[in-house]
N, C-alpha and C positions, 0 to 999 in steps of 0.2 A: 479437483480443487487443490490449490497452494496453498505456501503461507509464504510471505514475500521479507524479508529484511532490509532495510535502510543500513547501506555500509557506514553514513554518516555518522548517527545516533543512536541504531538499534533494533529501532520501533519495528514492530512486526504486523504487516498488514495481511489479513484472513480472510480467505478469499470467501468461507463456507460462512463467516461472519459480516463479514462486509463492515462500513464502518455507518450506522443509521445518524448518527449524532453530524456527522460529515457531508449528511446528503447519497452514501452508498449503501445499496440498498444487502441484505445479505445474500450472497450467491452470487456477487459481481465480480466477474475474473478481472486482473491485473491491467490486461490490455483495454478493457472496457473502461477504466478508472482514466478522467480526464485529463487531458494532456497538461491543463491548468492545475492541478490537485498538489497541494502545500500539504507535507510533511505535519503533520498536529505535533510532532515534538517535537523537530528541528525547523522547521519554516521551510525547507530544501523543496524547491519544485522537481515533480516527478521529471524533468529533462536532466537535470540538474546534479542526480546522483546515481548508482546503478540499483539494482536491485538483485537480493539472491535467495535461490528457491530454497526453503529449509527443508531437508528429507524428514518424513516422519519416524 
């Protein structure tokens, strides 16, 4: 399990968290997260910005 960062805005998406308020359930990896899925702080669709894995 990740944790993913938005180069855009920040926001950190967790992968052992998932995001339930979003519709992702917890324990949904990165690649699983739909191809549709907007950014909750930036609006940035997942095609639309890269992603980077934060080392723990």
């Amino acid at each position: 399990m990740k944790k993913w960062q938005c180069i855009l805005c920040g926001f950190i998406y967790d992968e052992v968290a998932g995001l339930p308020d979003e519709g992702i359930a917890p324990g949904t990896r990165w690649e699983a997260v739909s191809a549709d899925w907007t950014c909750p702080h930036c609006a940035a669709t997942k095609a639309d910005f890269d992603m980077i894995a934060i080392v723990s």
